[in-house]
ZAMARGU-4260 file (C-alpha; in steps of 0.2 Angstrom, whole numbers, plus 5000, padded with zeros to 4 digits):
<rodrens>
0) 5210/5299/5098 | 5210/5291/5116 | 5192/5284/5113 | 5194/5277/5099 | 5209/5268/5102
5) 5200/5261/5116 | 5183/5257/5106 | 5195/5247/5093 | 5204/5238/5106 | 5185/5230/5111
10) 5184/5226/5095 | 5200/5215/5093 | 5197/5209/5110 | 5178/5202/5104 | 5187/5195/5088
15) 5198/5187/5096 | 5186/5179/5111 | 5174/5174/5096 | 5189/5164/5086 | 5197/5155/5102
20) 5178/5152/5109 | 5174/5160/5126 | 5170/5152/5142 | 5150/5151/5138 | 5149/5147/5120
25) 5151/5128/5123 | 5137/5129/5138 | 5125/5141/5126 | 5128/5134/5106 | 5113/5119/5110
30) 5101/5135/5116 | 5105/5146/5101 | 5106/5131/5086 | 5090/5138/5080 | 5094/5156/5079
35) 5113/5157/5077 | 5120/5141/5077 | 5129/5135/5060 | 5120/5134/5043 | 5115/5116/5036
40) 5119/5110/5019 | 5105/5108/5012 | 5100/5086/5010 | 5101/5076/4995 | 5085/5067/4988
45) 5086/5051/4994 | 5079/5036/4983 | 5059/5035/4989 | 5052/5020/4990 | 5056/5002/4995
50) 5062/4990/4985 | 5050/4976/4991 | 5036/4975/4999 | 5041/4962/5012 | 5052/4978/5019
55) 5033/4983/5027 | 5035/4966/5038 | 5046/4975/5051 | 5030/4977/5060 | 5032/4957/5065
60) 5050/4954/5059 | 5066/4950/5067 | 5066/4967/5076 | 5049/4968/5084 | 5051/4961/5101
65) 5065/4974/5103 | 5053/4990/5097 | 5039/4984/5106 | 5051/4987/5123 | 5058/5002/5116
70) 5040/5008/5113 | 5037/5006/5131 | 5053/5011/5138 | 5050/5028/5129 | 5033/5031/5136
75) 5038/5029/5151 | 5053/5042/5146 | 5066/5029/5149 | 5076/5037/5133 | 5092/5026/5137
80) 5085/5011/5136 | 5075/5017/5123 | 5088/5021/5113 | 5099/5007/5115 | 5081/4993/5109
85) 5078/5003/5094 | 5096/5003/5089 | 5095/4983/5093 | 5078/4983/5081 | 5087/4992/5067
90) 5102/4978/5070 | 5090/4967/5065 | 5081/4976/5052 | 5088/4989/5044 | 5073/4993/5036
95) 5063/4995/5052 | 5055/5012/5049 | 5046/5013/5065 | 5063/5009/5076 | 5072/5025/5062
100) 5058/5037/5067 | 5058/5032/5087 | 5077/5031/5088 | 5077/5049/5079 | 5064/5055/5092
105) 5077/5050/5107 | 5091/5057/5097 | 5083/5073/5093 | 5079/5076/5111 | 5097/5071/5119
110) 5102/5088/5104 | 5112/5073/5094 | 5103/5082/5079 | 5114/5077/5066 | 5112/5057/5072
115) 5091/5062/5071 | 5091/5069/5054 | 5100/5051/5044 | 5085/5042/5055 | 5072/5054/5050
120) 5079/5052/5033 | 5075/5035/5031 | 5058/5034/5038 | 5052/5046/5027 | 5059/5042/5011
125) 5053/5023/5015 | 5036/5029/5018 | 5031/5048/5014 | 5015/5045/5021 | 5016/5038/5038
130) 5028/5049/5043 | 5027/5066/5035 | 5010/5071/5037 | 5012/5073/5054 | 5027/5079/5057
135) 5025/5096/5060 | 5014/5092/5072 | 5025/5080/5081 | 5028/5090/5099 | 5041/5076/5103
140) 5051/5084/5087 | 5048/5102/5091 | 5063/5108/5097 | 5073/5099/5086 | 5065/5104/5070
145) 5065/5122/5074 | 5084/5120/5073 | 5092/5121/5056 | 5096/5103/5056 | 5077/5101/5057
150) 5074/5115/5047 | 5084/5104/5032 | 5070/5089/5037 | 5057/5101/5035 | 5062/5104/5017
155) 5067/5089/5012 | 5051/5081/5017 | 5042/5093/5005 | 5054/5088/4992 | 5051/5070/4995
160) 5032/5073/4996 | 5032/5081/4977 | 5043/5064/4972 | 5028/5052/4979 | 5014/5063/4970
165) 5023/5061/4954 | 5027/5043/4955 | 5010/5040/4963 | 5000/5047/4949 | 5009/5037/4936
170) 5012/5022/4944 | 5004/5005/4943 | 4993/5001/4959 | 4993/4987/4966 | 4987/4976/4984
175) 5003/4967/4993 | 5006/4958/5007 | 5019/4961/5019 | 5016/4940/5022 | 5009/4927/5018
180) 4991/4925/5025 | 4991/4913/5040 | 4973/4906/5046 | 4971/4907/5065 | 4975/4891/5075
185) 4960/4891/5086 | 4941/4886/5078 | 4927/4900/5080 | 4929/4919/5078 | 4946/4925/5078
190) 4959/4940/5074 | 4963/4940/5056 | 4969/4951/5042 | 4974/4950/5025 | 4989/4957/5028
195) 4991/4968/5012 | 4990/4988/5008 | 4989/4998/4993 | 5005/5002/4984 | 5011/5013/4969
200) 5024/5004/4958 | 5037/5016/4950 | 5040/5006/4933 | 5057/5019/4934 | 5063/5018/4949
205) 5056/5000/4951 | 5051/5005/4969 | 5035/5001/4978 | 5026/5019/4987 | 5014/5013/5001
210) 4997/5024/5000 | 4986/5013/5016 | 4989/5013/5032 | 4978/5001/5041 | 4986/4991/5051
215) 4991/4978/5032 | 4970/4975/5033 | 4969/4980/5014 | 4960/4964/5003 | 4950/4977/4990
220) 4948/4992/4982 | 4939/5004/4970 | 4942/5020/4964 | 4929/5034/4963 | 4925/5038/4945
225) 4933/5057/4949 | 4948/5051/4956 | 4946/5059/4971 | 4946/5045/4984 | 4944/5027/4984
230) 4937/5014/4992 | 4947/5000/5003 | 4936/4984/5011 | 4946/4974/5023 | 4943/4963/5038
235) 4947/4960/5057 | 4940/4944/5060 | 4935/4929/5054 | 4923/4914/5058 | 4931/4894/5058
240) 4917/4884/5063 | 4923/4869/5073 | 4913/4857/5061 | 4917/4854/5043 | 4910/4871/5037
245) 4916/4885/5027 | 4925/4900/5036 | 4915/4917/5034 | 4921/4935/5039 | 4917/4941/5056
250) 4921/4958/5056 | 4921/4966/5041 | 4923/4985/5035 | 4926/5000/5023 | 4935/5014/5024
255) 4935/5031/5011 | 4954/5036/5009 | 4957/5053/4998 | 4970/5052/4985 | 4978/5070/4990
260) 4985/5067/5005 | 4980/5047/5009 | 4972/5050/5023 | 4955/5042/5030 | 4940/5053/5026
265) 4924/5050/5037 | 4921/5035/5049 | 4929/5016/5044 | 4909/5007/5043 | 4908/4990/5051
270) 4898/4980/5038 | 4899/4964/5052 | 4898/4946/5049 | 4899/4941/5030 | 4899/4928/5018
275) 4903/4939/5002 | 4905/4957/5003 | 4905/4971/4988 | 4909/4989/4987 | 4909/5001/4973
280) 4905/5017/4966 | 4887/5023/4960 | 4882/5039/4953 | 4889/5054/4960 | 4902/5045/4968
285) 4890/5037/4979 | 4897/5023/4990 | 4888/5010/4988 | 4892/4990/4997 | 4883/4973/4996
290) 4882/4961/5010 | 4876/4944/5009 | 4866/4950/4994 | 4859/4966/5003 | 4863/4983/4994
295) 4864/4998/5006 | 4873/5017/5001 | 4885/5023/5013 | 4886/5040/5023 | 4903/5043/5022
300) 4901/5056/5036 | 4890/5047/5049 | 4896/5028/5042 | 4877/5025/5043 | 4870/5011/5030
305) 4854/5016/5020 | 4846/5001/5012 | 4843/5004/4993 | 4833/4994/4979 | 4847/4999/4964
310) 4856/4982/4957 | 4877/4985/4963 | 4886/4998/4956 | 4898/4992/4941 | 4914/4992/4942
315) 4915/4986/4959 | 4925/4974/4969 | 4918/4956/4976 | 4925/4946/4992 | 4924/4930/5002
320) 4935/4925/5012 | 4944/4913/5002 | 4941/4920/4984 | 4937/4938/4976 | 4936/4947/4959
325) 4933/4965/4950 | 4917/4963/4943 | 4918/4978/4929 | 4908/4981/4911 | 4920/4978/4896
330) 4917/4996/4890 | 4918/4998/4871 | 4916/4981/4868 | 4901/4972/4858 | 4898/4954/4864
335) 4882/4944/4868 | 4886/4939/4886 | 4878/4924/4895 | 4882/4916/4914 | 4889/4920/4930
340) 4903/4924/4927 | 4898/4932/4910 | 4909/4924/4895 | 4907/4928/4875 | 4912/4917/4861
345) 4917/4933/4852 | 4921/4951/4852 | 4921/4967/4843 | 4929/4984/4847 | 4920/4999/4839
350) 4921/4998/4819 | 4935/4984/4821 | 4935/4967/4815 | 4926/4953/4826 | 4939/4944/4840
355) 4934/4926/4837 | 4943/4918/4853 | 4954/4905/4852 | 4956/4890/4867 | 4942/4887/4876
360) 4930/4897/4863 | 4926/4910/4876 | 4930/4926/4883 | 4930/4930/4903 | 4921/4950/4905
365) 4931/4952/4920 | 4947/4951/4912 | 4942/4961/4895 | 4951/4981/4892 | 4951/4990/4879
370) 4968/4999/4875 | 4969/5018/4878 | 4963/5025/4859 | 4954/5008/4856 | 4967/5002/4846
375) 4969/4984/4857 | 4960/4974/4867 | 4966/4960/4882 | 4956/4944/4888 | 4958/4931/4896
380) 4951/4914/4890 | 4936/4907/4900 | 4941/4891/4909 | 4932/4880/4923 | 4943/4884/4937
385) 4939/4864/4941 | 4947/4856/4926 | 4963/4849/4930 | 4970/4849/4911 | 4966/4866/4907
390) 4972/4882/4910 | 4965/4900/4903 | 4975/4910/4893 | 4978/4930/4891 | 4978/4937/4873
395) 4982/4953/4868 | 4971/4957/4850 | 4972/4971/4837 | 4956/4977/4836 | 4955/4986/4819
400) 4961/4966/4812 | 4955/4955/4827 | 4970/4946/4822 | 4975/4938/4844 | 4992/4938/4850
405) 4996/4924/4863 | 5005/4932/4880 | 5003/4916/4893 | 4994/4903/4899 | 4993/4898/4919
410) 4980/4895/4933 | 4977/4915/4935 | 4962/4925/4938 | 4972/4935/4925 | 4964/4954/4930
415) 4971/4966/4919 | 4974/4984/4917 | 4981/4996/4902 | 4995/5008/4909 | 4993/5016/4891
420) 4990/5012/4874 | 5004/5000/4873 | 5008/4991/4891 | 4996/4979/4899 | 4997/4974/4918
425) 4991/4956/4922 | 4992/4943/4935 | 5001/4929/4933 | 4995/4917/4945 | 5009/4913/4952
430) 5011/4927/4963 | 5015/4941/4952 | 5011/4956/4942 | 5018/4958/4924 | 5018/4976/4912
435) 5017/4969/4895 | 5024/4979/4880 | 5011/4974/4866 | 5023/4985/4853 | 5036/4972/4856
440) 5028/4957/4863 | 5041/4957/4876 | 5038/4959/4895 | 5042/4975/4902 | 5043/4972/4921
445) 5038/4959/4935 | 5033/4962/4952 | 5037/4946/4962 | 5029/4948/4977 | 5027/4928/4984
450) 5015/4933/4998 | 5000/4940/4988 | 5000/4953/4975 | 4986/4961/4965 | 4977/4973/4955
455) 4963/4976/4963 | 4957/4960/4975 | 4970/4950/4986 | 4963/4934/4986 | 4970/4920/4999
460) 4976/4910/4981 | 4982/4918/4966 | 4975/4906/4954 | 4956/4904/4952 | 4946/4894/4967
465) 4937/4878/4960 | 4923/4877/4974 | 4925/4859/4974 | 4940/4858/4984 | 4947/4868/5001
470) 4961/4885/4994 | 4976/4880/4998 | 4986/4891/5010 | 5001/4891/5021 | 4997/4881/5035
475) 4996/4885/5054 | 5012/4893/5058 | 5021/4893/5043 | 5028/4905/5032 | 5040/4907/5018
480) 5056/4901/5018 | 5065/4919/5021 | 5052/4925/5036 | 5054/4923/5055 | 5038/4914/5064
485) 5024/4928/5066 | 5016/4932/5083 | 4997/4933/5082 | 4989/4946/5073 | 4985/4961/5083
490) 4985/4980/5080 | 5005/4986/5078 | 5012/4997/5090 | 5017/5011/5077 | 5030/5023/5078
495) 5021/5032/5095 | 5005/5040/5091 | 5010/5055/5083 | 4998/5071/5089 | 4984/5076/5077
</rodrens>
């Protein structure tokens, strides 16, 4: 009876030390968070995405003087002063991903766990794909996400991983610029980039999922005809001649990105100087690019150029520096084509009636789709982009009737794209992408992007170049009204290369 009076006094005694907290459990709880410290409620889906695209600008915005210090101070594992110039970039822009995923780097390492997991949050619901890929592998997070607040991150970020795929697979593609496009201040070659990336647009959720990451280099893409990957064509440099000459690409180049995970597969190839640049799909998903009328495949592994004798693939995408286009066969369509550009005076889809066009009495190829099922085809009017009193217009037609629908006329390139059998994407020309409902003849959405946006080419003007006359940009030095002046264009610092 003795003994085990004594064994449950222990026992009290333990029960009671546990409830008031002994001497050791405040020196030992950071040590043991990842074995016995409390449970984590699991975290709430945040909303993915960004609502704008100028959110990406944060690379050169308000806050980047103040990152690109912390960046430095936390190299040199000056964590303090790291921590308080990422807080300062995040005063400025609260959308700074890279100062959210830095600052939850310090704060995970100081064991303010809870402060690292809101940071964490943000960075990868803005942008899944920057940030989550590697973060298992990120040996600056390790301790902190073996704990159960990291634990929670973990999960999350494969919950936020399933929301991109979805959206991504049904949403409207489209390249954007975080700003608008400045031309360098100096004549000769010079640093230059279009300043855009490929985004998914969630009609839903009316948010924008970045899939590229190249520094905002992004001016083209194609997809492969499986899906699989595509293809991105962008540019580093570019050429203004001191004399009264046009401007050419210095350093041009394209890079395979696969559509699973969006990430780089093979070697970017450098396709060097250029005055027009294409690049598109052959058979078997071969990459095939063009320069300066010179048709080579692509080794996606070696990055190695193979001349070939075949005409360009079709659809493919077509560059200068101050203009570009999708060059694409309007398939299940019956016109007699004739020009560069290739235009018809009429149309027929399948057994359907003939589409007599209205306006200019001729149709664009490049801007021709037909409809998922057949049942409706776009076009755009074919207009010299040098008359001054005309405009080309976008018509939707029936194409069992041929009877055309007006949608709108503007200075557009007017690229299009179905999104299903009812809704029509098209350029607007004035710096937007509109979903058209072709049920309803209403508009569905607009993405108002004022720096560049477009379906498959970014050119420097959204309307059409008459070759006559200079494209009219942003001058030197100037932006829009709601941007900060830029610094030079130059590689960004990132959030700290993450380990591979």
């Amino acid at each position: 009876m003795e003994r085990s009076t004594s064994r449950f006094g222990r026992i009290a005694l333990a029960v009671l030390l546990a409830s008031c907290g002994g001497k050791d459990d405040g020196a030992t709880k950071g040590k043991d968070d990842a074995t016995v410290g409390p449970q984590v409620a699991p975290l709430a889906v945040p909303t993915s995405g960004v609502d704008q695209i100028k959110r990406m600008n944060f690379v050169y915005g308000d806050g980047y003087p103040a990152f690109d210090k912390a960046t430095d101070a936390y190299k040199k594992k000056e964590l303090d002063e790291a921590r308080k110039l990422a807080e300062l970039s995040i005063a400025k822009d609260p959308m700074h991903l890279d100062a959210h995923y830095l600052l939850a780097r310090v704060l995970g390492q100081a064991g303010e766990h809870a402060a690292a997991v809101d940071h964490l949050v943000t960075a990868l619901a803005g942008d899944y794909w920057r940030y989550g890929p590697g973060l298992a592998k990120d040996t600056e997070l390790g301790e902190f996400m073996s704990t159960p607040h990291g634990q929670s991150i973990a999960t999350l970020a494969g919950k936020l991983r399933d929301d991109y795929a979805k959206r991504i697979a049904s949403g409207l593609w489209v390249i954007g610029r975080r700003s608008s496009f400045k031309w360098p201040k100096d004549p000769g070659v010079q640093p230059a980039t279009s300043r855009g990336e490929l985004y998914a647009f969630d009609r839903d959720s009316r948010r924008y999922f970045r899939l590229t990451h190249t520094d905002h280099k992004v001016a083209a893409y194609v997809r492969a005809a499986s899906g699989a990957e595509i293809a991105i064509l962008g540019f580093d440099k570019v050429n203004r001649p001191k004399l009264d000459l046009p401007s050419t690409f210095a350093a041009v180049w394209v890079q395979v990105i696969e559509t699973k995970e969006w990430q780089p597969v093979g070697k970017k190839v450098a396709l060097g100087a250029a005055r027009e640049v294409s690049v598109g799909y052959g058979a078997n998903d071969q990459l095939i690019v063009t320069v300066d009328g010179v048709t080579s495949a692509v080794d996606q592994a070696s990055g190695k150029l193979s001349k070939v004798e075949t005409p360009p693939p079709v659809p493919r995408a077509v560059l200068t520096i101050d203009d570009g286009r999708l060059v694409r066969a309007a398939d299940g369509i019956m016109a007699a084509w004739s020009g560069e550009p290739a235009t018809a005076t009429s149309l027929k889809a399948g057994a359907g009636a003939t589409i007599a066009i209205p306006e200019s009495g001729a149709a664009a190829q490049a801007s021709i789709a037909v409809a998922p099922g057949g049942a409706r085809v776009v076009f755009a009017t074919a207009v010299d982009p040098c008359a001054k009193t005309t405009a080309p217009s976008l018509y939707i037609a029936d194409a069992k009737t041929g009877v055309t629908r007006h949608v709108l006329t503007a200075r557009s390139r007017f690229g299009t794209r179905w999104l299903d059998a009812n809704l029509v994407a098209y350029e607007d020309g004035e710096g937007g992408v509109r979903v058209w409902n072709a049920v309803t003849s209403r508009e569905e959405v607009k993405l108002d992007n004022k720096p560049g946006i477009a379906l498959d080419v970014l050119s420097l003007s959204s309307a059409p170049s008459c070759k006559q006359t200079p494209v009219v940009v942003d001058p030197v030095g100037a932006g829009s009204a709601d941007e900060p002046p830029l610094p030079p264009e130059e590689p960004a610092s990132g959030p700290v290369t993450q380990p591979n």
